[in-house]
N, CA, C and O atoms as a DFTB+ gen file, in Angstrom:
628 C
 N C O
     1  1       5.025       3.365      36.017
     2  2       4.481       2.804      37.237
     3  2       3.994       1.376      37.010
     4  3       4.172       0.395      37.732
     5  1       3.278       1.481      35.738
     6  2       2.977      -0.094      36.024
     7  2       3.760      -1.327      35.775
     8  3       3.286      -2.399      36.152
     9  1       5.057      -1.284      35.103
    10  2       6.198      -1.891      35.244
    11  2       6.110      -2.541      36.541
    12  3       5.738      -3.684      36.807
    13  1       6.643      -1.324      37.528
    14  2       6.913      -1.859      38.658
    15  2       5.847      -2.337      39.577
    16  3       6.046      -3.121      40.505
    17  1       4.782      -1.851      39.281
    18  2       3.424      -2.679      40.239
    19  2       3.526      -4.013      39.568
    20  3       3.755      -4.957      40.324
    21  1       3.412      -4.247      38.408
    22  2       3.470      -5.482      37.685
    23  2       4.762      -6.689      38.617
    24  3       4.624      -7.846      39.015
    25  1       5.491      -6.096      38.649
    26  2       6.995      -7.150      38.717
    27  2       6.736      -6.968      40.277
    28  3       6.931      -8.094      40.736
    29  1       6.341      -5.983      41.485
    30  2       6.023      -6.589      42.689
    31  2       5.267      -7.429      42.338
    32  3       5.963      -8.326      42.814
    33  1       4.125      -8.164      41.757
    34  2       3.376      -8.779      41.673
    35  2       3.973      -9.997      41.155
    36  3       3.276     -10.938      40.777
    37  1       5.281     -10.008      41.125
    38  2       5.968     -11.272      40.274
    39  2       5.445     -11.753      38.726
    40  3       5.274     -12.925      38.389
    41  1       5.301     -10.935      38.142
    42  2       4.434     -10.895      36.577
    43  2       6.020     -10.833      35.532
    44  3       6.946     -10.056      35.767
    45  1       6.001     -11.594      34.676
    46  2       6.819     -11.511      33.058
    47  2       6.650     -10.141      32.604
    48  3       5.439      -9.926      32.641
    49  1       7.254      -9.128      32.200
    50  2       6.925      -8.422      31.577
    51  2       7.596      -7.852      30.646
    52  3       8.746      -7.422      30.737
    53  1       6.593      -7.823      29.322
    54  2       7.389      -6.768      28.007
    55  2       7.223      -5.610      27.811
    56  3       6.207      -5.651      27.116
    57  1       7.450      -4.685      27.901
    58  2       7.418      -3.459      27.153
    59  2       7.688      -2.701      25.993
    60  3       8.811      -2.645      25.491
    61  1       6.648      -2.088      25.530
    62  2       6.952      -1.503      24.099
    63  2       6.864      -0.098      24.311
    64  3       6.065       0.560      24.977
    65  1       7.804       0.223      23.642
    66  2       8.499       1.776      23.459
    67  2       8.980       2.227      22.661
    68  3       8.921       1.613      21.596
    69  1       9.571       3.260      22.682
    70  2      10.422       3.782      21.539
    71  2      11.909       3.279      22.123
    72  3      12.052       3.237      23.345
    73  1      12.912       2.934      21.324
    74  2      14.294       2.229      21.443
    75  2      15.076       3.457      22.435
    76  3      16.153       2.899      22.645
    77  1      15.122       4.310      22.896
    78  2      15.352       5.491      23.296
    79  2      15.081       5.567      24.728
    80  3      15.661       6.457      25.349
    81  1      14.244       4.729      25.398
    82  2      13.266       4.239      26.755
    83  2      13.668       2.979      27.344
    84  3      13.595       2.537      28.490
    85  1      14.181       2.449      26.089
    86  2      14.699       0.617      26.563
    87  2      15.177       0.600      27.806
    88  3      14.761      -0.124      28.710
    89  1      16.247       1.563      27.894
    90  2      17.126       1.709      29.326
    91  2      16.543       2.115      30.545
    92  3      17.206       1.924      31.564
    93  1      15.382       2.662      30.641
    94  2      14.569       3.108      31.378
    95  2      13.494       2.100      32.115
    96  3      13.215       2.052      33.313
    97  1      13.069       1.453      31.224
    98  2      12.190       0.399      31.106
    99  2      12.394      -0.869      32.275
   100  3      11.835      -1.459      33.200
   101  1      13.736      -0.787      31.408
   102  2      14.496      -2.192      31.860
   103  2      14.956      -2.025      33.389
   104  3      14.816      -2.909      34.235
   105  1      15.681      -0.420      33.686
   106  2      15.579      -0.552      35.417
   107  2      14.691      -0.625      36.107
   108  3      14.611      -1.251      37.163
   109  1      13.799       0.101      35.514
   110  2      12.102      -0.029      36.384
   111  2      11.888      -1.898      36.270
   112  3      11.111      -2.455      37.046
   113  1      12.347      -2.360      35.659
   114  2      11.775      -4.320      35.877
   115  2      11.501      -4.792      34.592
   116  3      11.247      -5.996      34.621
   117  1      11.460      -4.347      33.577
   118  2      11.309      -4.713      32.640
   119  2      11.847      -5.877      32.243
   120  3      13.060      -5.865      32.035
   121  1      11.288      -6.828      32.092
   122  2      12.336      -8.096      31.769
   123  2      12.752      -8.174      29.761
   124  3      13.901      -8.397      29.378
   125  1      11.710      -7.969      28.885
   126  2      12.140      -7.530      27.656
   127  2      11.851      -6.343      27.101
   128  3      10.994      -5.844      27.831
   129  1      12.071      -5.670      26.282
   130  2      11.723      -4.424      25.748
   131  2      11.385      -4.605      24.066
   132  3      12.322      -5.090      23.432
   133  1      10.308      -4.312      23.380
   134  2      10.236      -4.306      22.094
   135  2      10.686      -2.493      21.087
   136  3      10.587      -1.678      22.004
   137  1      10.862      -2.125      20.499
   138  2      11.131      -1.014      19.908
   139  2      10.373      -0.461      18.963
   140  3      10.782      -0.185      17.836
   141  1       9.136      -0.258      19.412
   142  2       7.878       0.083      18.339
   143  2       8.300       0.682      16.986
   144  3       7.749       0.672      15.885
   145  1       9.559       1.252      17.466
   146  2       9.892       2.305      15.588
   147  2      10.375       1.649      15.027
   148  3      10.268       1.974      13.844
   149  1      11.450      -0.017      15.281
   150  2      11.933      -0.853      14.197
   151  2      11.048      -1.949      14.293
   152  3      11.457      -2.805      13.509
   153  1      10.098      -2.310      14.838
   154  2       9.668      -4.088      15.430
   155  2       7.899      -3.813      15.402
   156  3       7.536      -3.255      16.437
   157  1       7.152      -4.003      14.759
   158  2       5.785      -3.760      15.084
   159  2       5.216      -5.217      16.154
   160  3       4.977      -6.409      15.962
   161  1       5.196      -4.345      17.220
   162  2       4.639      -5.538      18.002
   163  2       3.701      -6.333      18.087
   164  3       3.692      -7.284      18.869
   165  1       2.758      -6.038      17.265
   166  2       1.693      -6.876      17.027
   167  2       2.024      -7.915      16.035
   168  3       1.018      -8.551      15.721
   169  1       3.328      -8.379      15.311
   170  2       3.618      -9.234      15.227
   171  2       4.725     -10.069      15.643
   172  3       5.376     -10.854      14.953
   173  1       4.871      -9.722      17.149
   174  2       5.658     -10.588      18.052
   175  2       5.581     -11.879      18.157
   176  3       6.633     -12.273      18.662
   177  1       4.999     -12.588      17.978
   178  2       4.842     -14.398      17.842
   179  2       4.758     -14.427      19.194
   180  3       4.020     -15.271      19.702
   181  1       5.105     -13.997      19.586
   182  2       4.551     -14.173      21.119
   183  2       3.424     -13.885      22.055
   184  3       3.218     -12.703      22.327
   185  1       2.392     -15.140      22.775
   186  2       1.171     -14.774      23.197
   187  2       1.273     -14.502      24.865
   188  3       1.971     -15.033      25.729
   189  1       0.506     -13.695      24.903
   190  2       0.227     -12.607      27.068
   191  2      -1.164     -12.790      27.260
   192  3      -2.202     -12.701      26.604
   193  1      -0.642     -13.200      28.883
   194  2      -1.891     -13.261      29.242
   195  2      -2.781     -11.584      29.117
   196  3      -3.959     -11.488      28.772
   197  1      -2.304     -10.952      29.314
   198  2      -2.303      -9.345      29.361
   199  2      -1.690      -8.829      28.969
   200  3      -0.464      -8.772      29.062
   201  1      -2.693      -8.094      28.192
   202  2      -1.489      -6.731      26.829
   203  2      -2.241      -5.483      27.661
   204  3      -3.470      -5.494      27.731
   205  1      -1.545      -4.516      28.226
   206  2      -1.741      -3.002      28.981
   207  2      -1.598      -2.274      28.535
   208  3      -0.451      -1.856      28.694
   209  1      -2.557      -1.352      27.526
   210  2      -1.884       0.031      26.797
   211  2      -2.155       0.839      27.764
   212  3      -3.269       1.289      28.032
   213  1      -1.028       1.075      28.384
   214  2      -1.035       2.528      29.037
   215  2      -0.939       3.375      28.716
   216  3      -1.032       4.151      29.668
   217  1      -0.716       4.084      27.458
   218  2      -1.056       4.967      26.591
   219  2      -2.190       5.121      25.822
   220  3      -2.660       6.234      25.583
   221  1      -2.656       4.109      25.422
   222  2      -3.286       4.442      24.537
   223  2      -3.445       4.375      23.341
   224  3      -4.494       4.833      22.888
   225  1      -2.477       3.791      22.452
   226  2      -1.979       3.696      21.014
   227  2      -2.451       2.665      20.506
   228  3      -2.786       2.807      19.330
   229  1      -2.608       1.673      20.943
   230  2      -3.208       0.755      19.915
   231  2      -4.648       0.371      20.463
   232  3      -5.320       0.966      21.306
   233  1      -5.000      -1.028      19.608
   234  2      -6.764      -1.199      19.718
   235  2      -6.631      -2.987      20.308
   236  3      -5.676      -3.691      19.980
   237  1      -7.834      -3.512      21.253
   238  2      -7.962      -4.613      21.298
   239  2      -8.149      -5.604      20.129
   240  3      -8.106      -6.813      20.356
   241  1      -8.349      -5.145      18.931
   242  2      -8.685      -5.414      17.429
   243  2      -7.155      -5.885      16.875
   244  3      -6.804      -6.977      16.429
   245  1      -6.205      -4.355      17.121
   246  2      -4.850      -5.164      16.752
   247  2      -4.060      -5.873      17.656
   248  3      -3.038      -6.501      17.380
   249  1      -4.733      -5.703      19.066
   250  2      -3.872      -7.126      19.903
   251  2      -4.530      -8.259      20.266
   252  3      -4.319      -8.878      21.309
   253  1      -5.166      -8.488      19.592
   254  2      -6.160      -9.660      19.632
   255  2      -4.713     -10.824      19.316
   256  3      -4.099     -11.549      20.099
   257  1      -4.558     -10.595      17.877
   258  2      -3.094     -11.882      18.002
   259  2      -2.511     -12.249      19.276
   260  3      -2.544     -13.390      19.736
   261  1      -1.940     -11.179      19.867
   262  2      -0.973     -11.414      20.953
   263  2      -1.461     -11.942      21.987
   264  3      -0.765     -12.242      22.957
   265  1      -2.798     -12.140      21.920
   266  2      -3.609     -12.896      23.398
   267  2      -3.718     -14.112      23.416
   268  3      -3.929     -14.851      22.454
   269  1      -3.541     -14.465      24.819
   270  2      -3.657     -16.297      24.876
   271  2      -5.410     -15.947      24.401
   272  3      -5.995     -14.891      24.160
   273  1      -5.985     -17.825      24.419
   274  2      -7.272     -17.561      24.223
   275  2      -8.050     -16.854      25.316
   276  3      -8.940     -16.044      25.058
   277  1      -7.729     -17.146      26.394
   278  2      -8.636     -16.837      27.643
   279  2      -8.070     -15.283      27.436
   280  3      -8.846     -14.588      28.092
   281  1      -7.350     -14.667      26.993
   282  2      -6.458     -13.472      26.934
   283  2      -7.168     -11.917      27.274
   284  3      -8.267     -11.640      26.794
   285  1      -6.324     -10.820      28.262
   286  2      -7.038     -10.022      28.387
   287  2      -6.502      -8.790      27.926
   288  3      -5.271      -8.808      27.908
   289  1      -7.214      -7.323      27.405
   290  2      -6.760      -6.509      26.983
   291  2      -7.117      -5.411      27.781
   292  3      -8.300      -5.163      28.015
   293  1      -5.960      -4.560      28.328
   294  2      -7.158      -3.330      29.327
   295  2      -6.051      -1.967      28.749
   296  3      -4.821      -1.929      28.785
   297  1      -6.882      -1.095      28.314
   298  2      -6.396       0.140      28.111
   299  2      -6.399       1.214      28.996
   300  3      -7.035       0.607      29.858
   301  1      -6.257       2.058      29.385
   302  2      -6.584       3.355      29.588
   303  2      -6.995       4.622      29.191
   304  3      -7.148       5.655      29.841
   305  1      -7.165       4.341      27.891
   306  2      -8.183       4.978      27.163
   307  2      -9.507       4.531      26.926
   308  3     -10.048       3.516      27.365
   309  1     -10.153       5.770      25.873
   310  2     -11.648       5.058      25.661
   311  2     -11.320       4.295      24.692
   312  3     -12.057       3.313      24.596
   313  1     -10.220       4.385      23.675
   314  2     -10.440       3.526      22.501
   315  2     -11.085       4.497      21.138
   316  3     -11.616       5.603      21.239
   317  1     -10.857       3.719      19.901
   318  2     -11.801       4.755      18.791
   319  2     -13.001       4.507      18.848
   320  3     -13.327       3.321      18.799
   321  1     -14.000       5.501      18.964
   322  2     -15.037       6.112      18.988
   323  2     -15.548       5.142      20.340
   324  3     -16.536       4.415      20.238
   325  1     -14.957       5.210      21.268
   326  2     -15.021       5.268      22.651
   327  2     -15.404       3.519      22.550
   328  3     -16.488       3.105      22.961
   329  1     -14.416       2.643      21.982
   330  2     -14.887       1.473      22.366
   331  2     -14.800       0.546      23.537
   332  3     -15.298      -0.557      23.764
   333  1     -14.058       1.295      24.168
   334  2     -13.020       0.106      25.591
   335  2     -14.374      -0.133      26.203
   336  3     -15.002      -1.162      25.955
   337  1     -14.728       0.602      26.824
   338  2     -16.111       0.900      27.421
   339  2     -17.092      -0.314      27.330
   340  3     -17.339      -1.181      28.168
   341  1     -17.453      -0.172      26.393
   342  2     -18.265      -1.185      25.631
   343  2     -17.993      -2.125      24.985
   344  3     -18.784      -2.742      24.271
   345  1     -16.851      -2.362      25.144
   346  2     -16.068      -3.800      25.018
   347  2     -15.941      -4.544      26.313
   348  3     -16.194      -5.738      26.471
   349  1     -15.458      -3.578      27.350
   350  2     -15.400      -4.113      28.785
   351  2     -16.715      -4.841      29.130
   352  3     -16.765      -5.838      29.851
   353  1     -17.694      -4.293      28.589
   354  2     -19.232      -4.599      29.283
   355  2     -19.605      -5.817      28.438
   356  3     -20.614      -6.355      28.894
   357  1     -19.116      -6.424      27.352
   358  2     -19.851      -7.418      26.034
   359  2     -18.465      -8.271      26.217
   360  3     -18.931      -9.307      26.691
   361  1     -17.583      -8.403      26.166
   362  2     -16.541      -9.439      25.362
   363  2     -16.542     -10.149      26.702
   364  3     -16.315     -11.342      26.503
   365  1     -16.738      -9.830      28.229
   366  2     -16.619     -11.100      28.857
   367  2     -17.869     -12.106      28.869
   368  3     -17.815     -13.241      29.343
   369  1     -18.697     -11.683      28.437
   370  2     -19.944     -12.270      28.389
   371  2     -20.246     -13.666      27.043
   372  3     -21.269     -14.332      26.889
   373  1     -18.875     -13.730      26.210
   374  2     -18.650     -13.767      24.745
   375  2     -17.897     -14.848      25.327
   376  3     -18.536     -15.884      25.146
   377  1     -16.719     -15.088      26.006
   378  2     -16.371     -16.036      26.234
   379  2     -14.763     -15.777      25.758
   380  3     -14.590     -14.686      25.214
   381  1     -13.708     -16.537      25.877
   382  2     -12.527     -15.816      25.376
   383  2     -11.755     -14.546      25.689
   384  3     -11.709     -13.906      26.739
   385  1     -10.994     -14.280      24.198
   386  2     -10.380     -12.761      25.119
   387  2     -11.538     -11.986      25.340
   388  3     -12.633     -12.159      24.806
   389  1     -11.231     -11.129      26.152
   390  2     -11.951     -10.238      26.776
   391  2     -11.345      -8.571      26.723
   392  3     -10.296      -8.228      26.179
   393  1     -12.294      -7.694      27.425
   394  2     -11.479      -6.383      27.021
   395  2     -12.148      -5.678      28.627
   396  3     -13.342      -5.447      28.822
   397  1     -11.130      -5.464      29.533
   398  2     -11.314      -4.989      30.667
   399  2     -10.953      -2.984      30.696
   400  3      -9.998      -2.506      30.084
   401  1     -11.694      -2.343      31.317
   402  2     -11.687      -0.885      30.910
   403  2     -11.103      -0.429      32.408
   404  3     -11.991      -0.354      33.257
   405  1      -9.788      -0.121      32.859
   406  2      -9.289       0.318      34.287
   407  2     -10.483       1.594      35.085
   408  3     -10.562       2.776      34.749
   409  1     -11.011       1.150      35.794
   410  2     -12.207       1.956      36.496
   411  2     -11.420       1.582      38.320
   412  3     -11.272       0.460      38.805
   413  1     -11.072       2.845      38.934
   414  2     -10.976       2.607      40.232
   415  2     -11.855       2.363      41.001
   416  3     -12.666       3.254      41.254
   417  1     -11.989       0.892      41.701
   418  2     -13.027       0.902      42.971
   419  2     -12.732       1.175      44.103
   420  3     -13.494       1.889      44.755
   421  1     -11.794       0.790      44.542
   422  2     -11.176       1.451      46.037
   423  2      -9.800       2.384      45.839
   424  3      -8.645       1.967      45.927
   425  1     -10.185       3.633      45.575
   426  2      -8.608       4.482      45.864
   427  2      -8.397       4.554      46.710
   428  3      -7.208       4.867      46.651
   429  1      -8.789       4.481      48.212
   430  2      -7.914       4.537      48.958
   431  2      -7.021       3.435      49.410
   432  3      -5.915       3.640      49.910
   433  1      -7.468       2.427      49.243
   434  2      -7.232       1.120      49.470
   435  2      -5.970       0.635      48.537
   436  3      -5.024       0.003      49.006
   437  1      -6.081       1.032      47.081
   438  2      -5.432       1.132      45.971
   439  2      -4.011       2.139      46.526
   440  3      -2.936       1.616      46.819
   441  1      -4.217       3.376      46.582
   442  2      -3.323       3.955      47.367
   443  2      -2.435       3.412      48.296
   444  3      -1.222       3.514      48.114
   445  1      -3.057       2.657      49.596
   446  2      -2.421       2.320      50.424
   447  2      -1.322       1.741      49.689
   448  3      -0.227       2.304      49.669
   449  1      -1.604       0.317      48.897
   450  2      -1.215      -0.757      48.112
   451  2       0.414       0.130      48.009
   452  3       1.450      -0.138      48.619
   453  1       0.130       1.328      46.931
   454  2       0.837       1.526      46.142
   455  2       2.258       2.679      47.630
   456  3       3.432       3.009      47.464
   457  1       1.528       2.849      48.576
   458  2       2.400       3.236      49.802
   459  2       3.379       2.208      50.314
   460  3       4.498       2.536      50.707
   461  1       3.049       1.252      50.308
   462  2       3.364      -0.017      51.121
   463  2       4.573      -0.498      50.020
   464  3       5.664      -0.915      50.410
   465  1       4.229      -0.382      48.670
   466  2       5.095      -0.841      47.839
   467  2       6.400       0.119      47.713
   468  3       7.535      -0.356      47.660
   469  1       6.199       1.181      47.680
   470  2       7.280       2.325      47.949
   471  2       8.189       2.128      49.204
   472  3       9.413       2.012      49.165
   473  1       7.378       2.107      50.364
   474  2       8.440       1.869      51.547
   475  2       9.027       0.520      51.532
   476  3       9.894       0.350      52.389
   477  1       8.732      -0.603      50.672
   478  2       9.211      -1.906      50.661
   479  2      10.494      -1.668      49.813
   480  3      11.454      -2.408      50.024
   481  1      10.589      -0.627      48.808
   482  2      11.079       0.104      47.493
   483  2      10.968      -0.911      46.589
   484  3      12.020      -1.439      46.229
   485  1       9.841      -1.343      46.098
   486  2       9.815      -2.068      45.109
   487  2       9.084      -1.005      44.322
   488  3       8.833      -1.357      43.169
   489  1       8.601       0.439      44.719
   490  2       7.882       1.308      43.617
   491  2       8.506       2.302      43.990
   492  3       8.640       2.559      45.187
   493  1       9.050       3.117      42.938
   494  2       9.459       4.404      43.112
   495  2       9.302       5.529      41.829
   496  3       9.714       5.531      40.669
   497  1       8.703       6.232      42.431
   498  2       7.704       7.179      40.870
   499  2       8.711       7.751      40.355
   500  3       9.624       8.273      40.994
   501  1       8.586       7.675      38.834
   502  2       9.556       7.846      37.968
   503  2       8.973       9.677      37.753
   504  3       7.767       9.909      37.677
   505  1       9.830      10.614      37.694
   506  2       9.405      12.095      37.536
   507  2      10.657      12.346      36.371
   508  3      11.881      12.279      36.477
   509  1       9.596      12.722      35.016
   510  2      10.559      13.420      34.219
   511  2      10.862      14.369      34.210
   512  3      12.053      14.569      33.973
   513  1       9.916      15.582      34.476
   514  2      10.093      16.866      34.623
   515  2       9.303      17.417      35.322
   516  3       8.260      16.795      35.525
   517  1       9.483      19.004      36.075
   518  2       8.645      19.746      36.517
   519  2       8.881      20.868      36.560
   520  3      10.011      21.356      36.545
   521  1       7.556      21.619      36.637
   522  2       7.251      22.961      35.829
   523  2       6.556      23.733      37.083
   524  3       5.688      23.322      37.854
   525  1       7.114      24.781      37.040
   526  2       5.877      25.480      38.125
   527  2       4.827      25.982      37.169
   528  3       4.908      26.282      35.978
   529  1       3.516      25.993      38.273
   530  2       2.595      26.235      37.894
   531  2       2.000      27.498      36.729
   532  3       0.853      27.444      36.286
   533  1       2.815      28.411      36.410
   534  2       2.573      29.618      35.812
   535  2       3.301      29.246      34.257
   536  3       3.533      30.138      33.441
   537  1       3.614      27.787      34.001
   538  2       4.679      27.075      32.915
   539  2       3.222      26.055      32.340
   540  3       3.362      25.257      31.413
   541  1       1.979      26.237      33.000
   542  2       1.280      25.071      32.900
   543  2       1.548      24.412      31.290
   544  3       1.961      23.321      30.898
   545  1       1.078      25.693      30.581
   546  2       0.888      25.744      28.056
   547  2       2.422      24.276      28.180
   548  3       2.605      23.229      27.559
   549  1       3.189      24.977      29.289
   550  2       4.586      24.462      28.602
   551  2       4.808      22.837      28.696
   552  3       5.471      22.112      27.954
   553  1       3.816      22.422      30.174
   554  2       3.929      21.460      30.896
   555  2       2.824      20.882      29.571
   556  3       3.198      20.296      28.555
   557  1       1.811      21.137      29.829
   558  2       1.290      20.107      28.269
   559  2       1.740      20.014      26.901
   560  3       1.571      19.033      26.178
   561  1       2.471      21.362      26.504
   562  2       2.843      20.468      25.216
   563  2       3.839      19.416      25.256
   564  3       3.920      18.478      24.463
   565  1       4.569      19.648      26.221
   566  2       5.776      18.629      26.471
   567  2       4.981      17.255      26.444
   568  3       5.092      16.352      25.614
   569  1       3.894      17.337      27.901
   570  2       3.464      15.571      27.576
   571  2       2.377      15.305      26.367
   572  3       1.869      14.202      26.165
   573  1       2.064      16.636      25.501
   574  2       1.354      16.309      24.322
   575  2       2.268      15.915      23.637
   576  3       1.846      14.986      22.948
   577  1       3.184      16.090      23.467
   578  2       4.277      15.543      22.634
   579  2       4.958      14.065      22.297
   580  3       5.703      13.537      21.471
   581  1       4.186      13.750      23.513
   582  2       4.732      12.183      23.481
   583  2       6.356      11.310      23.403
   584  3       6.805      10.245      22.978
   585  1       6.951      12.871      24.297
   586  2       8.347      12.367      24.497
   587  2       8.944      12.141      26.288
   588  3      10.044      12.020      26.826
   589  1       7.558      12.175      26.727
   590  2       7.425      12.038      27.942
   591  2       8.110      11.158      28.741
   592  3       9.084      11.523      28.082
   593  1       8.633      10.227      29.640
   594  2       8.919       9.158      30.117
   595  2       8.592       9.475      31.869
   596  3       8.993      10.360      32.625
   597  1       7.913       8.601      32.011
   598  2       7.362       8.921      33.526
   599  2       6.522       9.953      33.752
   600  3       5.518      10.027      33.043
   601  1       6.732      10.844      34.667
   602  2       5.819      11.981      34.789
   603  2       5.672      13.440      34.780
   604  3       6.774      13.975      34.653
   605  1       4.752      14.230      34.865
   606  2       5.381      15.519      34.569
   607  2       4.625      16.311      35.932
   608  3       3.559      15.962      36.439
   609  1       5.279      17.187      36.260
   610  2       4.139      17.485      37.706
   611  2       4.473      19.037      37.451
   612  3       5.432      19.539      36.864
   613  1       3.345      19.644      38.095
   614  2       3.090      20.910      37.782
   615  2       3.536      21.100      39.768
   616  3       3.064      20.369      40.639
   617  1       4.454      22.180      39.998
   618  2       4.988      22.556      40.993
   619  2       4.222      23.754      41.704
   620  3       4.721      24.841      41.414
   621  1       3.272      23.814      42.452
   622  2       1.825      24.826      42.981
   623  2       2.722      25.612      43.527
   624  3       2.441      26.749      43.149
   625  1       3.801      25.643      44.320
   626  2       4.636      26.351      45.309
   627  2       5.776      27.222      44.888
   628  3       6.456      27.801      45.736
């Protein structure tokens, strides 16, 4: 998803993945793709205004390189031993990169956004699999597994 919210927004974007996703990536808008299992991206030579772990996997510590100076880092996790948090609240105050923690203020509003972008079809939710509900054990180990791509939805009906 955030590929494509990104590139409605007319934004550059790289993505890092496993080499296996490249193709995936790249229709959703991806303009480059890195291959985390041959290429460690944290030494890309190349600086973003914004590095997005949407997973979760790495630290503002190891993408500090990759940031312009003014540079921002926002995860979706807490981080190790819950740092995003408390990075979000201190590093803009510090001056430089900074470390922003994704907190929703308006979902509905946010929502709309993401309605409006669908019927324009510049967003269209990527669904990897789905499980009915009585499959739930099955539906998490799959996205514990981390071979996920897009989403997994549990089917109530």
């Amino acid at each position: 998803a955030m590929v494509q919210l990104l590139k409605a927004r007319g934004v550059y974007v790289t993505a890092v993945g496993p080499g296996a996703h490249a193709q995936t990536v790249k229709a959703l808008g991806a303009d480059r793709t890195i291959n985390y299992l041959t290429t460690d991206f944290t030494q890309d030579g190349e600086r973003y205004d914004f590095v997005f772990d949407t997973v979760g996997k790495s630290t503002f510590g190891l993408c500090r390189p990759l940031l312009t100076p003014h540079g921002c880092y926002i995860s979706s996790e807490l981080g190790p031993n819950a740092q995003n948090p408390l990075l979000a609240l201190t590093t803009p105050w510090l001056g430089g990169q900074y470390v922003k923690f994704p907190v929703p203020v308006n979902i509905k509003a946010s929502l709309a956004g993401v309605c409006e972008l669908a019927e324009a079809g510049q967003y269209r939710p990527l669904i990897d699999r789905r499980y009915p509900l009585e499959q739930v054990r099955e539906a998490y180990t799959y996205v514990d597994s981390g071979r996920k791509v897009g989403n997994v939805l549990l089917v109530m009906i």
